[in-house]
N, CA, C and O atoms as a MOPAC input file, in Angstrom:
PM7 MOZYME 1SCF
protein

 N     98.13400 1   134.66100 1    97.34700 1
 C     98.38900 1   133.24600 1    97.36000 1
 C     99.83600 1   133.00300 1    96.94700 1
 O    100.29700 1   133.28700 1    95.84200 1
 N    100.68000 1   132.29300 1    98.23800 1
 C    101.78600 1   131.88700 1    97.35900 1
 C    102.02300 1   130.43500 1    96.39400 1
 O    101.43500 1   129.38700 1    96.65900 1
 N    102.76300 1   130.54900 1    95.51100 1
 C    103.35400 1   129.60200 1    94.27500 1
 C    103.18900 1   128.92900 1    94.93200 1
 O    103.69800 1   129.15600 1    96.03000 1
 N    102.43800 1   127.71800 1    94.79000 1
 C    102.54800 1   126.15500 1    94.73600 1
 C    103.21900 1   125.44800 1    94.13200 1
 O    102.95400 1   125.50800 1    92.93100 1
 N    104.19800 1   124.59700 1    94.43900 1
 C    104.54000 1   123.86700 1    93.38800 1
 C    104.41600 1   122.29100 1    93.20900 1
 O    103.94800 1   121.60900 1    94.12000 1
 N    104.80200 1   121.78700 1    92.13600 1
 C    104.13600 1   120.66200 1    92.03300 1
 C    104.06600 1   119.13000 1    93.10100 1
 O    103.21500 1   118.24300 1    93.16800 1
 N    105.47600 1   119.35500 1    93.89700 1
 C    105.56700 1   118.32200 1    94.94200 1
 C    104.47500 1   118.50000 1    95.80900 1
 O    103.76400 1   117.64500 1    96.33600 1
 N    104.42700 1   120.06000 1    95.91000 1
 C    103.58400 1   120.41500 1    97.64900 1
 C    101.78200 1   120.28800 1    97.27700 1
 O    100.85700 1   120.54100 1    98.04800 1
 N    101.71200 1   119.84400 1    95.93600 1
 C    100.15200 1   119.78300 1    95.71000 1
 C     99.87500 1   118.58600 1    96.25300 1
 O     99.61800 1   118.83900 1    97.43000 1
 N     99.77400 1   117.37500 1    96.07100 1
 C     99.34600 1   116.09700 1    96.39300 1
 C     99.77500 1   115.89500 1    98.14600 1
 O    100.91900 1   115.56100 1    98.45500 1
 N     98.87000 1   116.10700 1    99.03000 1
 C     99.29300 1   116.10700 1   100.53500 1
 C     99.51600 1   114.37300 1   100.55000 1
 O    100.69500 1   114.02000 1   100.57900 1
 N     98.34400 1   113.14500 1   100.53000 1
 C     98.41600 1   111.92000 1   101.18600 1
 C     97.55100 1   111.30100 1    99.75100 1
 O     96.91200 1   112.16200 1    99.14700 1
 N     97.51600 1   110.34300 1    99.37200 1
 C     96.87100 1   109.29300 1    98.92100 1
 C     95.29300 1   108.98800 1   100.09500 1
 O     95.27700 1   109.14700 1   101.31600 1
 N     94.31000 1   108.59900 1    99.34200 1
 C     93.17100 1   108.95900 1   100.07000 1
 C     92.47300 1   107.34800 1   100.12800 1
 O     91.60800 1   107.00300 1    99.32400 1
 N     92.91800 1   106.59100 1   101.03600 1
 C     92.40200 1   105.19800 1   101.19300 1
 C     90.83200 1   104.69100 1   102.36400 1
 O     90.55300 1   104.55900 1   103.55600 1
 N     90.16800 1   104.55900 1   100.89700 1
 C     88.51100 1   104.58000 1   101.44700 1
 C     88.15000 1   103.41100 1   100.96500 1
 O     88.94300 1   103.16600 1   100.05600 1
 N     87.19400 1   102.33300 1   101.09800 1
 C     86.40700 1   101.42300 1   100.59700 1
 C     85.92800 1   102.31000 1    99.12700 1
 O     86.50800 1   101.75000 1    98.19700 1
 N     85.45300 1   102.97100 1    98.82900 1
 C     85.31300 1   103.55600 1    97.73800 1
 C     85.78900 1   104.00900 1    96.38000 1
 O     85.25800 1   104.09700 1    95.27300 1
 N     87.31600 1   104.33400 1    97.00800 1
 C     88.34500 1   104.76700 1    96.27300 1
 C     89.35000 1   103.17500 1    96.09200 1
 O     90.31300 1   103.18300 1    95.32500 1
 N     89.07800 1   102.23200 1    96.67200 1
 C     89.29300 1   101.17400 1    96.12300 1
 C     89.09600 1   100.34600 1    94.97800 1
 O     89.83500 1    99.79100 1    94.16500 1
 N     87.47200 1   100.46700 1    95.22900 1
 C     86.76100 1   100.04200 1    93.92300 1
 C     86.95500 1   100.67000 1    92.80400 1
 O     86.71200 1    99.92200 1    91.85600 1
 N     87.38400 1   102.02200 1    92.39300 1
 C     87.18400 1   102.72000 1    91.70700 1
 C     88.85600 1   102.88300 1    90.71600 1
 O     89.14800 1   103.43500 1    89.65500 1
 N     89.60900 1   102.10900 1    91.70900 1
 C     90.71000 1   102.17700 1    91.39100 1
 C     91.23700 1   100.71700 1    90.08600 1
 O     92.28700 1   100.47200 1    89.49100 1
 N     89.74500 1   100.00100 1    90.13100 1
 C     89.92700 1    99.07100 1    89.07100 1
 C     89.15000 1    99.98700 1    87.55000 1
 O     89.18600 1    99.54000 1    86.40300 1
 N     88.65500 1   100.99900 1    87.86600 1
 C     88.59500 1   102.11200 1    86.57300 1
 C     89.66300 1   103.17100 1    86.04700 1
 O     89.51800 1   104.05900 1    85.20600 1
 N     90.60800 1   102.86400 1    86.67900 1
 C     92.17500 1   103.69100 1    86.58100 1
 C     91.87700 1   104.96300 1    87.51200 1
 O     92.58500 1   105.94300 1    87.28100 1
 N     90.75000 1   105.09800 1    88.71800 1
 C     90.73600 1   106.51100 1    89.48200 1
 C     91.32500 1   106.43700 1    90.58300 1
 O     90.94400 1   105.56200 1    91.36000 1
 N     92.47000 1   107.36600 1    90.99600 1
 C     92.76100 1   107.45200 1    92.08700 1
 C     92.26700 1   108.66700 1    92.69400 1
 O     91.91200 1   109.58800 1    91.95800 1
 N     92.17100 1   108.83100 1    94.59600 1
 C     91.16200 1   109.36100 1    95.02800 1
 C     93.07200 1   110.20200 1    96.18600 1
 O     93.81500 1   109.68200 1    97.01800 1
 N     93.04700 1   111.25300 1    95.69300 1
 C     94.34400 1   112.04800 1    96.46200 1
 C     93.52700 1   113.36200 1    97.44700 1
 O     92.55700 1   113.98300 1    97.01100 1
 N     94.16600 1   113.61700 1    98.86700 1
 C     94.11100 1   115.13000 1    99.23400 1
 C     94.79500 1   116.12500 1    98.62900 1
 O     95.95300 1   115.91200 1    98.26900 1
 N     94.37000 1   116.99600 1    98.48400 1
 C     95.51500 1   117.81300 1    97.84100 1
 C     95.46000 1   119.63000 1    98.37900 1
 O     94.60100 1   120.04100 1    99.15900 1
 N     96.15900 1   120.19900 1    97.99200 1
 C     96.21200 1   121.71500 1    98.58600 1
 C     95.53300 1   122.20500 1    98.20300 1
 O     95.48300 1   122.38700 1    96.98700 1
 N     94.66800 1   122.67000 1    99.02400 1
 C     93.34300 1   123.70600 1    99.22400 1
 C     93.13000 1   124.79400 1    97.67500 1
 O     92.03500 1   125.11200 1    97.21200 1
 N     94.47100 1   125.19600 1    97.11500 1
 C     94.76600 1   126.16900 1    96.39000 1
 C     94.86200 1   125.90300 1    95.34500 1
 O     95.03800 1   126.82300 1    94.54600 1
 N     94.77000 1   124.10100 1    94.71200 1
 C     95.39200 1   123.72100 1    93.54800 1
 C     93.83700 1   123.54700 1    93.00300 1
 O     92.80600 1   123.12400 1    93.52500 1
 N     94.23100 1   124.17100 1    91.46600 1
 C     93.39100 1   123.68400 1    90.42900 1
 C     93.78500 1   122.42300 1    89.85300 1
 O     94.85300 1   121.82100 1    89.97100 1
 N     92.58400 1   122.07700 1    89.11200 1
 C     92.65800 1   120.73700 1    88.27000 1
 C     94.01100 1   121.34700 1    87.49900 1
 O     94.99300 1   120.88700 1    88.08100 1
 N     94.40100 1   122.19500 1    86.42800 1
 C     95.39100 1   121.38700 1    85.88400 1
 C     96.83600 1   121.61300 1    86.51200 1
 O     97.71600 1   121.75200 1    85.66300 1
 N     97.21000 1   121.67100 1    87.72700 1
 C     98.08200 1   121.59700 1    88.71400 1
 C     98.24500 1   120.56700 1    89.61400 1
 O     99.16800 1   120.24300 1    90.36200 1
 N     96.95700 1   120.04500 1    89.34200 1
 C     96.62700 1   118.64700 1    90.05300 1
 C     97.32800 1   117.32300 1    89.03800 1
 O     97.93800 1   116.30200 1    89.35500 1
 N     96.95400 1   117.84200 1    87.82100 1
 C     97.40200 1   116.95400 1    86.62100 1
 C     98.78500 1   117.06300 1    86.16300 1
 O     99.31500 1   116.05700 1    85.69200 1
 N     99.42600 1   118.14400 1    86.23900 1
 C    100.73200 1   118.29500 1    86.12000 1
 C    101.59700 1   117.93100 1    87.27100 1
 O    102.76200 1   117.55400 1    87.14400 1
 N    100.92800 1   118.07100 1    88.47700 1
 C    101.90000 1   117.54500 1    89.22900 1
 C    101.64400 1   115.47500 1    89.52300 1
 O    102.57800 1   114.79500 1    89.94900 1
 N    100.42800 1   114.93800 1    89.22800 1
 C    100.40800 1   113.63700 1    88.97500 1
 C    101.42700 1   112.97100 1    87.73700 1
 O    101.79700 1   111.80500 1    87.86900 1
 N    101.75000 1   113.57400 1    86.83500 1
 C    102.24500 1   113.24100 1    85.96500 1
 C    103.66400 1   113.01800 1    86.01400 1
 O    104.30000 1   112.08100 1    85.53000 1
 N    104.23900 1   114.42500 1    86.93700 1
 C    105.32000 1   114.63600 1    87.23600 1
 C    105.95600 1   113.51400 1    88.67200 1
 O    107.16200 1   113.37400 1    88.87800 1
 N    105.14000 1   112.99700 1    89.30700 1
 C    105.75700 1   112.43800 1    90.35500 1
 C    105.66500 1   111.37100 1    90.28500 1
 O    106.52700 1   110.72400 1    90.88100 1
 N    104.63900 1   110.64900 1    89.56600 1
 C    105.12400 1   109.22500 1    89.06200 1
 C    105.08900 1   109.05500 1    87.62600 1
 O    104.32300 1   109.55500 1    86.80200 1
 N    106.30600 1   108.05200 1    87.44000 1
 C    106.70400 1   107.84300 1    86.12200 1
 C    105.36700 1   106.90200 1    84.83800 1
 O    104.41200 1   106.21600 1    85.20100 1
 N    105.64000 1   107.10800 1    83.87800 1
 C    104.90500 1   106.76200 1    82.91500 1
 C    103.10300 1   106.52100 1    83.13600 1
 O    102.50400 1   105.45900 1    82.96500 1
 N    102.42200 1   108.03900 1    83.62100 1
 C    101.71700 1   107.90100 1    83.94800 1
 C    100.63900 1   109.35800 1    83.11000 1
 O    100.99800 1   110.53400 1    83.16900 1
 N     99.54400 1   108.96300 1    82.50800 1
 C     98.80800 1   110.06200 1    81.91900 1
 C     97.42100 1   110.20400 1    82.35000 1
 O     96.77400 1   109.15900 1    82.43100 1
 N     96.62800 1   111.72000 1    82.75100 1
 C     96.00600 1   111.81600 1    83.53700 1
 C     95.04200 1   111.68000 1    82.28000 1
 O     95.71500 1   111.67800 1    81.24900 1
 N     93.90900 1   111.58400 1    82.07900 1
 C     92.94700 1   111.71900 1    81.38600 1
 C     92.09100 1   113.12900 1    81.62900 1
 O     91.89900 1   114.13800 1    80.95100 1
 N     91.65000 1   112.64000 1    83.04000 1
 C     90.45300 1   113.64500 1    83.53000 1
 C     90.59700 1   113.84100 1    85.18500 1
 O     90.80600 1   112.89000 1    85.93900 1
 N     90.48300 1   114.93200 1    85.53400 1
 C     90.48400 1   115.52000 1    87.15900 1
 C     89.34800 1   116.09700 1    87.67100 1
 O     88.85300 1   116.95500 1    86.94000 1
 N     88.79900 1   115.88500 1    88.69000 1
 C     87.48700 1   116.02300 1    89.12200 1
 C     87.69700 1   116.31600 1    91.05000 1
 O     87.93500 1   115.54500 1    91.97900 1
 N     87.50000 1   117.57600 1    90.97900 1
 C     88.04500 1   117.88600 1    92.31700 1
 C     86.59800 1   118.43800 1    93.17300 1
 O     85.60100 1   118.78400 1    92.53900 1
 N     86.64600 1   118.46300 1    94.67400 1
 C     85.84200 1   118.47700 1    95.40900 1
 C     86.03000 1   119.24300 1    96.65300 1
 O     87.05200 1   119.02000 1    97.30200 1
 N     85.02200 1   120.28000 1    97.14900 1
 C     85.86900 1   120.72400 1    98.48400 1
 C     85.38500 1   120.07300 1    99.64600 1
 O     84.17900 1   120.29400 1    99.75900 1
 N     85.84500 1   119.34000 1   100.58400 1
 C     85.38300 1   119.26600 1   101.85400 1
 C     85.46100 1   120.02200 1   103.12000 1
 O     86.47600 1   120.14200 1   103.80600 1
 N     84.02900 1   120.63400 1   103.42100 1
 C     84.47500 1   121.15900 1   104.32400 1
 C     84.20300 1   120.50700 1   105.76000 1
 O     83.46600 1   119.54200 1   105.96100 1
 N     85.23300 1   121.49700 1   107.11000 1
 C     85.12700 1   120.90700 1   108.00800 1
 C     84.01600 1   120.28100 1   108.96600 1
 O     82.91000 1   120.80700 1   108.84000 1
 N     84.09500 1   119.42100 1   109.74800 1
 C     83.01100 1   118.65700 1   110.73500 1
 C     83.05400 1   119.78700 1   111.95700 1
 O     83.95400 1   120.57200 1   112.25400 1
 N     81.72100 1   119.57100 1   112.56500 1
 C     81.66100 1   120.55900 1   113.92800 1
 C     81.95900 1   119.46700 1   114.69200 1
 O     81.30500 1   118.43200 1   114.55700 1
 N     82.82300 1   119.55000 1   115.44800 1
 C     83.03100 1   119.20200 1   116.52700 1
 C     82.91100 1   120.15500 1   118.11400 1
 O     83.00800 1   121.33800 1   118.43800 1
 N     82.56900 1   118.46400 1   119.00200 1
 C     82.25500 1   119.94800 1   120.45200 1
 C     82.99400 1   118.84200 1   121.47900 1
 O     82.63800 1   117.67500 1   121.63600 1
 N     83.89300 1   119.38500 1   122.00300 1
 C     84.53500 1   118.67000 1   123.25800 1
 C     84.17100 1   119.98700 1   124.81900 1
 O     84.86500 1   120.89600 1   125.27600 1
 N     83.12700 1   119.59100 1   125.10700 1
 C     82.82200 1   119.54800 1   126.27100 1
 C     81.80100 1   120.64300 1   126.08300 1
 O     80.70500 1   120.53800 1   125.53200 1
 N     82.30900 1   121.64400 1   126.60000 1
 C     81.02500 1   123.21200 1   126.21400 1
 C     81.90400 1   124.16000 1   124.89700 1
 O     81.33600 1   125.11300 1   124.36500 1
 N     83.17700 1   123.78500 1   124.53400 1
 C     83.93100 1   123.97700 1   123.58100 1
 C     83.09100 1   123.77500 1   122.03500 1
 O     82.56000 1   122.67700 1   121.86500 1
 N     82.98200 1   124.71500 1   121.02700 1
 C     82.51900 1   123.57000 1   119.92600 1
 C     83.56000 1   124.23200 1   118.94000 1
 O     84.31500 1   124.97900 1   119.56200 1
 N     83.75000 1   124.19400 1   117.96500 1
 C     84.76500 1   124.16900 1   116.81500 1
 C     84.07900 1   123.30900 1   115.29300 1
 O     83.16900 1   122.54300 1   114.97700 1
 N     85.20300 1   124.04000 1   114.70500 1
 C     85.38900 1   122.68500 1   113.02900 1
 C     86.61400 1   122.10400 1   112.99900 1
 O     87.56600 1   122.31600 1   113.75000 1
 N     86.53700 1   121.43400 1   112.17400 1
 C     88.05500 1   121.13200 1   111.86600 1
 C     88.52900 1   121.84900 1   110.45700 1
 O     87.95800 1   122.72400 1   109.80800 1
 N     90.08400 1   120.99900 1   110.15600 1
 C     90.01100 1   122.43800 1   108.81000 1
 C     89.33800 1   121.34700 1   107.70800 1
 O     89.03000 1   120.15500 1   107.70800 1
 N     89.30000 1   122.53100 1   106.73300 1
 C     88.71400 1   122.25000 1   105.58600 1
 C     89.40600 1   121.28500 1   104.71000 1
 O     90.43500 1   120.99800 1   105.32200 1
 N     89.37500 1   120.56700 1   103.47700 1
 C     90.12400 1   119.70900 1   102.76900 1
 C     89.27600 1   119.85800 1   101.57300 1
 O     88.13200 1   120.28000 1   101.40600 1
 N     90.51200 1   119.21100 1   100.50500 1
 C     90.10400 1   119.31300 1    99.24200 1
 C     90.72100 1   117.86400 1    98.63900 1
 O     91.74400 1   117.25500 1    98.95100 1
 N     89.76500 1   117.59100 1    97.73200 1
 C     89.86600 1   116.04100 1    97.94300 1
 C     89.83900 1   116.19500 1    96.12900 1
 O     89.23900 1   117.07800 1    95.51700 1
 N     90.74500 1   114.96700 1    95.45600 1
 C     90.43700 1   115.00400 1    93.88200 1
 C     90.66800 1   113.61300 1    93.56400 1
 O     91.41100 1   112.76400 1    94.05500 1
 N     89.74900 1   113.60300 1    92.51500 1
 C     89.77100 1   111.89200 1    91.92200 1
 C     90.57600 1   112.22100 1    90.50900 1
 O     90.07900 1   112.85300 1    89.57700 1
 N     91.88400 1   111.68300 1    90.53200 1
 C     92.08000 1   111.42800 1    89.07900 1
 C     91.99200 1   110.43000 1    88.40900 1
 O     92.36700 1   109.40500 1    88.97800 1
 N     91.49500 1   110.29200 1    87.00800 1
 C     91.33000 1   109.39700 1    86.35000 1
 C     92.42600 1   109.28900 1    85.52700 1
 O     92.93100 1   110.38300 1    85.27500 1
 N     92.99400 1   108.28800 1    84.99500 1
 C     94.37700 1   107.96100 1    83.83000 1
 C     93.51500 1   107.23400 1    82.80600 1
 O     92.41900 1   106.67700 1    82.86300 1
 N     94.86700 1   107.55000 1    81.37300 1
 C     94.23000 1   107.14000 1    80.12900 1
 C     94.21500 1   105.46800 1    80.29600 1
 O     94.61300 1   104.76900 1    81.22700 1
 N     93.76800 1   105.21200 1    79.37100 1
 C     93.64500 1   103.36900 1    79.21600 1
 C     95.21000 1   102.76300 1    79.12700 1
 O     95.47600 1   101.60500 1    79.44800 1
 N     96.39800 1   103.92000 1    78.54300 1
 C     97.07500 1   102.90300 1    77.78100 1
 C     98.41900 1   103.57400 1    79.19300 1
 O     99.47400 1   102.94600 1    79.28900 1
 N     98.19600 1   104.69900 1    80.04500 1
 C     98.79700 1   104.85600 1    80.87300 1
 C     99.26800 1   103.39500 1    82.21400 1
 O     98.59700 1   102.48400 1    82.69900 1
 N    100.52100 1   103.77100 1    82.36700 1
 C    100.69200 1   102.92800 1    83.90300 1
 C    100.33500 1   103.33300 1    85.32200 1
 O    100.39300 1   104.46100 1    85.81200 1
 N     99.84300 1   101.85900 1    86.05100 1
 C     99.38200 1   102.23100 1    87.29600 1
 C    100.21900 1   102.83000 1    87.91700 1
 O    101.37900 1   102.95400 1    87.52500 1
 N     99.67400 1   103.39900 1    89.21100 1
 C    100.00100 1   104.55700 1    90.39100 1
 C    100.97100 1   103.38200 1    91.21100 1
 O    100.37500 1   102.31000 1    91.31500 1
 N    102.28800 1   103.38900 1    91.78200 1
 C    102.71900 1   102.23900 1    92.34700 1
 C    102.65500 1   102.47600 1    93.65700 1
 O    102.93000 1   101.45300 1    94.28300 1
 N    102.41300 1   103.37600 1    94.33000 1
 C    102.08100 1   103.33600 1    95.56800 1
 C    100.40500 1   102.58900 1    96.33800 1
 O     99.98600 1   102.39300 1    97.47900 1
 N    100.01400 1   102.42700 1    95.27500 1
 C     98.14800 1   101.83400 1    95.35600 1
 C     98.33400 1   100.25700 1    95.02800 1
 O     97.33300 1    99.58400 1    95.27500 1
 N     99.43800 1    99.57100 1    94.51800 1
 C     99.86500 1    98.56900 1    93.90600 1
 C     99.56200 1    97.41500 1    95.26700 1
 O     98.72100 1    96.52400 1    95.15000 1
 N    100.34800 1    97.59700 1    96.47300 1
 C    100.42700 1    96.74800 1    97.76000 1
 C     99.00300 1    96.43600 1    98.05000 1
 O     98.73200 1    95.42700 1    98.70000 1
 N     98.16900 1    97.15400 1    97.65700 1
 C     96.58900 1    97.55100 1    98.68100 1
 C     95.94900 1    96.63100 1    98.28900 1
 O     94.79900 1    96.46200 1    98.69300 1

């Protein structure tokens, strides 16, 4: 496995009806690299936006859907999906701010 580092962990912000609601409990819902543990997940949240403290990380694997286009069938790739939670006295995520 090569070094991950902390930019290349967090792929997209993960915008669901779900991860909305949840975002009035301080959780945000990120993709992230297949390879990253929770506290790589937390070090690199911390690190990319300012005045921000993770509490708790709770990660998940998704794997791919079968798909079949025609007599073809396949998956797609796999994903890894993590909810972080921030402390009470931490600041919000400002990219989730517009939504």
């Amino acid at each position: 496995m090569a070094s991950v580092l902390y930019y290349d962990v967090i792929d997209k912000p993960m915008v669901t009806e779900k991860s909305m609601e949840s975002m009035g409990d301080k959780k945000y819902t990120f993709l992230v690299h297949p390879d990253a543990n929770k506290t790589m997940i937390k070090d690199a949240v911390e690190k990319m936006f300012d005045g921000v403290k993770v509490k708790k990380v709770n990660t998940m694997n998704l794997e791919g859907k079968k798909r079949r286009r025609g007599l073809v069938q396949g998956k797609t790739a796999q994903r890894k999906k993590a909810i972080v939670q921030l402390t009470e006295d931490s600041k919000d995520i400002e990219i989730f701010a517009g939504l």
